[in-house]
MMTF fields as JSON, N, C-alpha, C and O atoms, coordinates in Angstrom:
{
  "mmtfVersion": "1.0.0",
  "mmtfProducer": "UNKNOWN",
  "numBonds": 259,
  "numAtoms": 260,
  "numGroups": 65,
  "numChains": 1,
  "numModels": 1,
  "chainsPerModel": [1],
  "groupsPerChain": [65],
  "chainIdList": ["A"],
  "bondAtomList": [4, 2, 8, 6, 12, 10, 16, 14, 20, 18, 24, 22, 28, 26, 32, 30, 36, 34, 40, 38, 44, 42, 48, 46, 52, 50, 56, 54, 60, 58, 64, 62, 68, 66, 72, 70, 76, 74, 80, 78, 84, 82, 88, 86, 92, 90, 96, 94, 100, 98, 104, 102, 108, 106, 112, 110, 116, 114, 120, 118, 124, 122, 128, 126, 132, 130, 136, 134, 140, 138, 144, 142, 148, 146, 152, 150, 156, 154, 160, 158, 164, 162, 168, 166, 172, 170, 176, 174, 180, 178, 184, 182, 188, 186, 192, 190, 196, 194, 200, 198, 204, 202, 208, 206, 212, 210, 216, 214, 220, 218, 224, 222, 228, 226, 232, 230, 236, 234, 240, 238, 244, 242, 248, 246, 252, 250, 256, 254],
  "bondOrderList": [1, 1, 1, 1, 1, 1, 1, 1, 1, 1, 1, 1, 1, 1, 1, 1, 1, 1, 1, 1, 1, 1, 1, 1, 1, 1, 1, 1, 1, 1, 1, 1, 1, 1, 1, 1, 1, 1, 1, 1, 1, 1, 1, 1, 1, 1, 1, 1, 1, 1, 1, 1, 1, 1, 1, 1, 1, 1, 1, 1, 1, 1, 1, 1],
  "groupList": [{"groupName": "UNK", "atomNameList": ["N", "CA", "C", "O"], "elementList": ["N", "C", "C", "O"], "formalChargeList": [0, 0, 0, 0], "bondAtomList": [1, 0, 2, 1, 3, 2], "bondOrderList": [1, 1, 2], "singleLetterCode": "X", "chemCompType": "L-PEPTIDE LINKING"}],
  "groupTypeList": [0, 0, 0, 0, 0, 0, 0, 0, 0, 0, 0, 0, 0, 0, 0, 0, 0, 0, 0, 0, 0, 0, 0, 0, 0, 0, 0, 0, 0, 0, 0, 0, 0, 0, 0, 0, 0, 0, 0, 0, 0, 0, 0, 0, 0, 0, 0, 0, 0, 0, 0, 0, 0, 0, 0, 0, 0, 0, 0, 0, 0, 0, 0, 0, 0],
  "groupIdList": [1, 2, 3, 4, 5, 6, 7, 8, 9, 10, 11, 12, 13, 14, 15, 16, 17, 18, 19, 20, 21, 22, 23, 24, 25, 26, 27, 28, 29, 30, 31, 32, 33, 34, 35, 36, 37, 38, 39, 40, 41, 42, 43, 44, 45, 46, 47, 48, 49, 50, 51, 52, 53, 54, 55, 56, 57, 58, 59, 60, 61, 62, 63, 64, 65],
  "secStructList": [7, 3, 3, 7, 2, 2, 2, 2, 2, 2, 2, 2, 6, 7, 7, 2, 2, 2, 2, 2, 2, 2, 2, 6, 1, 7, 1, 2, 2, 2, 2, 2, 2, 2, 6, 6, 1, 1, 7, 7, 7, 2, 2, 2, 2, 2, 2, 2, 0, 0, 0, 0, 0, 7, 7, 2, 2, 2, 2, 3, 3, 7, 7, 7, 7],
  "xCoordList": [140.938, 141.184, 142.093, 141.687, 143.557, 144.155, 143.459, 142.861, 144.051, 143.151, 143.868, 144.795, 143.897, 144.895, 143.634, 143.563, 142.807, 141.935, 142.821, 142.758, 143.59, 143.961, 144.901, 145.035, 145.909, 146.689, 146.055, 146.401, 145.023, 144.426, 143.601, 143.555, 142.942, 142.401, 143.588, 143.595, 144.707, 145.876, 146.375, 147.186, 145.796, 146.157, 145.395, 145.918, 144.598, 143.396, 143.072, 142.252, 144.097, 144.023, 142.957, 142.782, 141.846, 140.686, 140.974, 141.856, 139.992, 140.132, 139.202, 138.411, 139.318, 138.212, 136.66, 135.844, 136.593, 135.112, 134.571, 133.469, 135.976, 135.519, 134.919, 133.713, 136.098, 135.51, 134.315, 133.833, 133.836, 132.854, 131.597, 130.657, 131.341, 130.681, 130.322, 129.291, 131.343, 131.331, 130.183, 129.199, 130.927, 130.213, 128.914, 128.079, 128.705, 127.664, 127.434, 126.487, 128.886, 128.725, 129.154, 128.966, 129.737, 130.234, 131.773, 131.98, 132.727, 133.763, 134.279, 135.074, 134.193, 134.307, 134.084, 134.772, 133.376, 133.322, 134.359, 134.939, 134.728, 136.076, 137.103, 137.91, 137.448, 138.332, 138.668, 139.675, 137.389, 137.15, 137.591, 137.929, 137.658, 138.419, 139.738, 140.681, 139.916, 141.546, 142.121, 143.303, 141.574, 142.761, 142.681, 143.111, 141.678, 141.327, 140.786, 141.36, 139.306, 139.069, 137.517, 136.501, 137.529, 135.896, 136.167, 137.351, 135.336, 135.564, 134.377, 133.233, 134.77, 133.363, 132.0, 132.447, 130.666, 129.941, 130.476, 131.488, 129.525, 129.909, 129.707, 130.606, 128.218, 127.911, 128.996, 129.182, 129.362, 130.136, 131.127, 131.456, 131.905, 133.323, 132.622, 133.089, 132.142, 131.786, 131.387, 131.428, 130.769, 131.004, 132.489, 132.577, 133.075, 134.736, 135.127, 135.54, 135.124, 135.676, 135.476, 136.451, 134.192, 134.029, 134.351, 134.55, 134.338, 134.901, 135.777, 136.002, 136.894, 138.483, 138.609, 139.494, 137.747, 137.919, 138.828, 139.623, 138.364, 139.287, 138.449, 137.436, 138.939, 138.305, 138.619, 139.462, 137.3, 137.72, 139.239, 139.996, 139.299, 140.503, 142.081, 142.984, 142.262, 143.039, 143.003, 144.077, 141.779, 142.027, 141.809, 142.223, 141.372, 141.061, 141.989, 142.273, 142.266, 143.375, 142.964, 142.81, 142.546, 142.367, 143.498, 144.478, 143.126, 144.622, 144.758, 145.487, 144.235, 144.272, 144.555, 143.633, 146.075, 146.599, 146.093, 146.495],
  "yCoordList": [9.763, 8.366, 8.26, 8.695, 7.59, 7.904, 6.066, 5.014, 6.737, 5.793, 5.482, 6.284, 4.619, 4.678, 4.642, 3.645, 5.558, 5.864, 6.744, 6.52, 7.65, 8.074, 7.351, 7.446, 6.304, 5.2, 4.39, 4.415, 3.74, 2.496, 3.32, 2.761, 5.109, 5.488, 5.278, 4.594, 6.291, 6.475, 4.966, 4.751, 3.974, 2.299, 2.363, 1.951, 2.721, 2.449, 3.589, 3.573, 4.955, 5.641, 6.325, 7.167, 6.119, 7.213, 8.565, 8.7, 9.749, 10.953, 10.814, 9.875, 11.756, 12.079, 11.793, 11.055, 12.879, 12.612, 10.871, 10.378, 10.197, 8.869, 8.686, 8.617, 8.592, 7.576, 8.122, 7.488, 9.365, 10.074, 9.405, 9.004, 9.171, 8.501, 7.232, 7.007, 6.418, 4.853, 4.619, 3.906, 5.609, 5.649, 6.257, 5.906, 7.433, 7.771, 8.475, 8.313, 9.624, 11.027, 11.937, 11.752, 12.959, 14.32, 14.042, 12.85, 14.534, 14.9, 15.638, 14.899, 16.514, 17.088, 15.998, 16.245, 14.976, 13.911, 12.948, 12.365, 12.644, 12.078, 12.349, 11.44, 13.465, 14.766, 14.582, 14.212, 14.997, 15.134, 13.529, 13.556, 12.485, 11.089, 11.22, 11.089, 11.504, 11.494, 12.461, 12.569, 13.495, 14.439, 14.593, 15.491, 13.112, 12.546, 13.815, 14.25, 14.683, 16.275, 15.494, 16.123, 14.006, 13.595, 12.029, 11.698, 11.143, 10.114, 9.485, 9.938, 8.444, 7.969, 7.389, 7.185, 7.097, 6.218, 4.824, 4.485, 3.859, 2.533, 2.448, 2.214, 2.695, 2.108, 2.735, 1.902, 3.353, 3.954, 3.417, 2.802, 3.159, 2.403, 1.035, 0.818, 0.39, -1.127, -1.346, -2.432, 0.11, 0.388, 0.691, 0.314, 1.158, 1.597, -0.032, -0.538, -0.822, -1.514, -2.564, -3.207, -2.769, -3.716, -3.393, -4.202, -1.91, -1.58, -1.618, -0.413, -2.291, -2.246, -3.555, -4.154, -4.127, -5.839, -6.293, -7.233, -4.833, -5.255, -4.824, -4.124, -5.256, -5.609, -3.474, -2.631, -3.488, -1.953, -1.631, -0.667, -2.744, -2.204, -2.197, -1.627, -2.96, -2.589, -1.626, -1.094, -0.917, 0.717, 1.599, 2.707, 1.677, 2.5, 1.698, 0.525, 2.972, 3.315, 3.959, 5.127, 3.563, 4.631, 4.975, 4.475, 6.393, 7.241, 7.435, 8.362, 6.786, 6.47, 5.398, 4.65, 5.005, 4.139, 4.297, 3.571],
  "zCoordList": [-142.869, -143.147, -144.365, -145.443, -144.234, -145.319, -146.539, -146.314, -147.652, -148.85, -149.73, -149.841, -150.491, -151.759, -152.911, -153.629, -153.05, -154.148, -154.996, -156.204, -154.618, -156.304, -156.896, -158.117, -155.969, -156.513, -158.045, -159.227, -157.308, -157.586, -159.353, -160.448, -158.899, -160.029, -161.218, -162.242, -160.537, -161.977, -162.357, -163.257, -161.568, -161.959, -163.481, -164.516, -163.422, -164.621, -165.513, -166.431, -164.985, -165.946, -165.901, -166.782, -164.732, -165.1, -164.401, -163.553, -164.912, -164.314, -163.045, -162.958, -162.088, -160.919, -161.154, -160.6, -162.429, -163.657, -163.722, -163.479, -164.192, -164.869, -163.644, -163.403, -162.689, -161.134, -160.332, -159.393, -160.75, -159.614, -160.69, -160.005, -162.366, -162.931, -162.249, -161.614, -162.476, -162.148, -160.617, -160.417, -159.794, -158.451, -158.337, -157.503, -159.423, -159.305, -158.008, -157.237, -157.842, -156.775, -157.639, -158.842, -157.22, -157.566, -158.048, -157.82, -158.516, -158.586, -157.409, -156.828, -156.951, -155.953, -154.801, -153.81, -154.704, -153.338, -153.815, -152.899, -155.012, -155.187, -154.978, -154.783, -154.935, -154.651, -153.172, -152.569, -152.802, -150.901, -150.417, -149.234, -150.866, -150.206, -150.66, -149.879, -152.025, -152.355, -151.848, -152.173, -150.909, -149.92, -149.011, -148.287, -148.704, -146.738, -146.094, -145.096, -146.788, -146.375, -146.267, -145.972, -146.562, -146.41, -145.983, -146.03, -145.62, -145.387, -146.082, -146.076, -146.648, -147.407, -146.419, -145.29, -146.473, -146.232, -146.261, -146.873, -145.374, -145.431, -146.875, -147.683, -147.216, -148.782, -149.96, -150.848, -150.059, -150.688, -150.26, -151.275, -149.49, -149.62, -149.877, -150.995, -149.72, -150.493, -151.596, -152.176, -152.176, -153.429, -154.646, -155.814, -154.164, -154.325, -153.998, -155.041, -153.085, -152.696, -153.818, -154.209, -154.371, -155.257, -156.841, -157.747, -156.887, -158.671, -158.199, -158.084, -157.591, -157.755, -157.678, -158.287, -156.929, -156.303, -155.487, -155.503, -154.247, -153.118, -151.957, -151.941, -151.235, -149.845, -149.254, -149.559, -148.274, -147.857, -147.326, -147.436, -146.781, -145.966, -146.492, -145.879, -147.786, -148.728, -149.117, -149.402, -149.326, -150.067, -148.767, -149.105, -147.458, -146.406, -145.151, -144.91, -144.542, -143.458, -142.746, -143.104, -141.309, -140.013, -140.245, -140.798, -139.496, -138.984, -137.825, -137.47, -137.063, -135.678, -135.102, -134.776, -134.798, -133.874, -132.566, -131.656]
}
């Protein structure tokens, strides 16, 4: 699923660390969405979706036409 999570992170300047804090996962599962090698949970993207204050589908992209 492509994402614009590491966009939106280097928007604000945080590291992987800050944002895997905020969310309260791993670094490594931040990692795993920013190189589309994981796809998040619903709860977890509505989580992401709301520390940015955007709707999921602004930051998430099927990759399937």
């Amino acid at each position: 699923m492509k994402n614009k999570l590491k966009i939106l992170r280097a928007e604000r300047d945080w590291s992987q660390a800050d944002l895997a804090d905020k969310l309260n996962v791993s670094r490594q599962t931040v990692n795993a969405i920013e190189t589309e090698k994981y796809d998040p949970s619903l709860p977890l993207a509505f989580k992401i979706a709301k520390l940015f204050g955007k709707t999921i589908e602004e930051i998430f992209e099927s990759d399937k036409k």
